[in-house]
C-alpha positions in Angstrom: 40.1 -57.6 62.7 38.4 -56.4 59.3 37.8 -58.7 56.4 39.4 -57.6 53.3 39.3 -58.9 49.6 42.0 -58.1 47.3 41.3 -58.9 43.9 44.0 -58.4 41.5 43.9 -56.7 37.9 44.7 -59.0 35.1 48.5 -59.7 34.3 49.4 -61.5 31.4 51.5 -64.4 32.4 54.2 -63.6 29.6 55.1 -60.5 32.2 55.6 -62.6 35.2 59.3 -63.3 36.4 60.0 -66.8 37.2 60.2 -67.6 41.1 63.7 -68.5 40.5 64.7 -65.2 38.9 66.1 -61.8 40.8 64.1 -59.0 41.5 60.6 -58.5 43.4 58.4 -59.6 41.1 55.4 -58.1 39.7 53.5 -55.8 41.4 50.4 -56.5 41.5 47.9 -54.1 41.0 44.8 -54.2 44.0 41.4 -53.4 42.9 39.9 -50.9 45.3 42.7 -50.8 47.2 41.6 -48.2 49.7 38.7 -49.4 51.0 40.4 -53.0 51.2 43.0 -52.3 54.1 43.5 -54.8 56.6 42.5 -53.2 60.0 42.7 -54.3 63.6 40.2 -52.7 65.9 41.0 -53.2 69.7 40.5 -52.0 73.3 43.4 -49.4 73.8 44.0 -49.7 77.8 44.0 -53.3 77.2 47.1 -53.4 74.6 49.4 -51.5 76.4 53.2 -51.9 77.5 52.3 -55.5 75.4 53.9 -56.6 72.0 51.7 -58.4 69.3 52.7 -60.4 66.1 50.6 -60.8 62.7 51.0 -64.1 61.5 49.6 -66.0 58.6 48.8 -69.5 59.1 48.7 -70.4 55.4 51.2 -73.1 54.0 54.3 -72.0 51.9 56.7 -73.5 49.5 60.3 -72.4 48.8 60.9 -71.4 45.1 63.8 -69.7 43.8 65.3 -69.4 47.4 62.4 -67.3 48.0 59.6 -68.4 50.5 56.2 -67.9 48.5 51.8 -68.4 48.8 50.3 -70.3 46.1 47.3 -68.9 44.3 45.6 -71.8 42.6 43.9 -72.2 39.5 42.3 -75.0 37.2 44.5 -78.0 35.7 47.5 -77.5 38.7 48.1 -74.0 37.7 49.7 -72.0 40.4 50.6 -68.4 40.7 53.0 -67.5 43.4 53.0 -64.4 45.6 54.9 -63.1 48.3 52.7 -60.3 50.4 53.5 -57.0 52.4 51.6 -55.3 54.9 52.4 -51.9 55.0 51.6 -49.8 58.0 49.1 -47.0 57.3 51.0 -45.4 60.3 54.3 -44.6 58.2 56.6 -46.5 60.7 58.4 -49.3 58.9 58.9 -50.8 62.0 55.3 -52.1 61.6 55.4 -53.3 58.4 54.8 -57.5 58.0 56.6 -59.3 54.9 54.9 -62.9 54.6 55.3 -65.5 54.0 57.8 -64.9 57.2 60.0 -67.6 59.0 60.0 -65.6 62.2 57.5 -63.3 64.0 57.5 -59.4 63.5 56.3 -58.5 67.3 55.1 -54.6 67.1 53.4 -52.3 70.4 49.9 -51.5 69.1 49.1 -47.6 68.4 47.4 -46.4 71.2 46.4 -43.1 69.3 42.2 -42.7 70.2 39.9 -43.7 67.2 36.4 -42.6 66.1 35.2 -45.3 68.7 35.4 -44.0 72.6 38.3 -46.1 74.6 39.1 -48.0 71.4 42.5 -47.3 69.0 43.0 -48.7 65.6 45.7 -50.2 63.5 45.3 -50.5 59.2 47.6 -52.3 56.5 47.8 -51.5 52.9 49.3 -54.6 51.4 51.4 -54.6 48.5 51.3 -58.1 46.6 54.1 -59.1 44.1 53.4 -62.1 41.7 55.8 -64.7 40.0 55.3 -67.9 38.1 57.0 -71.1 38.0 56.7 -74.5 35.5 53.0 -75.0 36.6 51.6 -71.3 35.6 49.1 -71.4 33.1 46.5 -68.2 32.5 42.8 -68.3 34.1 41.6 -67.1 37.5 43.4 -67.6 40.6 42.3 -67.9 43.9 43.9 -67.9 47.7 42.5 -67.4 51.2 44.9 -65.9 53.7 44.1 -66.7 57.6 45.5 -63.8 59.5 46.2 -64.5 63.9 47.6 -62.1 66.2 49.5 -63.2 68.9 50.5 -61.5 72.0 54.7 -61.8 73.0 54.8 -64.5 76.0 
């Protein structure tokens, strides 16, 4: 799996919805977006007729009756975001919506890639913000810890 490192342009706190408000929230804009997909790499005869599921193993709080990551700052400050993966492949089936309470299990692409015997899967993700009581301005930060897990 590739490394990726989406940092976000600045948003002014004032334009955040509250977690507990309707809607999606604000969409974040990625810097460098496309050379910052998230991209499996894997053997392709070794995939088949098997299902997989991307899973984060971050923690997540429930806000709003919405299940959202915490991006902290200095002082308690948190920003909250929900994440979507969305398949480079333009089969919504594939997509991933996290934080997710259940597991999204998806059959690998086995289209050939650049590299002999191996295929390729990619992600653009889509990242909507909120704020809550605690949201104060300044720099944010949040690692993400992706596993894949083959169906039993």
């Amino acid at each position: 799996m590739s490394t990726a490192q989406w940092m976000l342009n600045t948003a002014d706190v004032g334009d955040l919805p509250d977690a507990s408000a309707p809607g999606n929230g604000y969409a974040a804009t990625i810097n460098n977006l496309p050379s910052n997909n998230l991209c499996m790499n894997y053997l392709t005869d070794k995939v088949k007729d098997k299902s997989y599921a991307l899973s984060v193993s971050n923690g997540y709080s429930s806000q709003g009756g919405r299940n959202l990551f915490a991006l902290n700052g200095s002082n308690g400050s948190q920003l909250l975001y929900n994440l979507q993966l969305v398949s480079n492949d333009g089969m919504t089936g594939n997509n991933f919506n996290f934080p997710a309470t259940a597991a999204n299990y998806i059959t690998l692409s086995q289209l050939p890639s650049s590299v002999d015997k191996r295929s390729e899967m990619c992600w653009t993700p889509k990242i909507n913000l909120f704020k809550n009581a605690t949201t104060q301005a300044g720099m944010h930060t949040d690692t993400l810890n992706f596993m894949v897990t083959p169906k039993a």
